[in-house]
C-alpha positions, 0 to 999 in steps of 0.5 A: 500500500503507497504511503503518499499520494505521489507513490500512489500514482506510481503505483498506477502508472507502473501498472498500467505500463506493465499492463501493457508491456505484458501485451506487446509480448504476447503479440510478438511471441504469437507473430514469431510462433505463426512465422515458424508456421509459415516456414512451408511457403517462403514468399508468405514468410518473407512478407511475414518477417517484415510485419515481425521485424517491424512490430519488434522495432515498435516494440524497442521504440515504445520501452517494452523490450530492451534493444539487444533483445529485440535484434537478436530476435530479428537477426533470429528471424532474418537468418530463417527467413534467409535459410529458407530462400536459399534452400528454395533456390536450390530445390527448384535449380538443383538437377538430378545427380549421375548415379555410379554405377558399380560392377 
């Protein structure tokens, strides 16, 4: 129980803050576990890592997450994202290998 008024009102906005600290992230951790649903089609996922790179961006702005935390989960994000272009490329360029044959 606050002791004077100033700490009573403190104790409000402290509240309120990590009332909605706790809001932003659920969301991202929703918006990364969906993205890793989505690893299947590359072009949607890629259109998706932005929407999730960004919303960590706004995350920092706002003071809900410290800022190593939020580009360690975008360079997270960016490396999968490149991980699955690129195994993409390979799968529709990759020709059939020449089998040895043994006597």
């Amino acid at each position: 129980m606050p002791n004077s008024r100033s700490s009573a009102k403190s104790l409000r906005n402290q509240t309120r803050k990590a009332e909605r600290n706790r809001a932003v992230l659920s969301e991202l951790k929703t918006l990364s576990q969906k993205l890793l649903t989505l690893t299947a089609t590359p072009e949607k996922a890629k259109e998706y890592a932005l929407k999730v790179i960004s919303k960590y961006d706004r995350a920092v702005s706002k003071g809900a997450i410290p800022k190593g935390r939020a580009d360690r989960k975008k360079a997270r994000v960016s490396k999968l994202i490149n991980k699955l272009t690129s195994t993409a490329k390979k799968a529709k360029t990759k020709k059939p290998r020449a089998t040895k044959k043994t006597k």
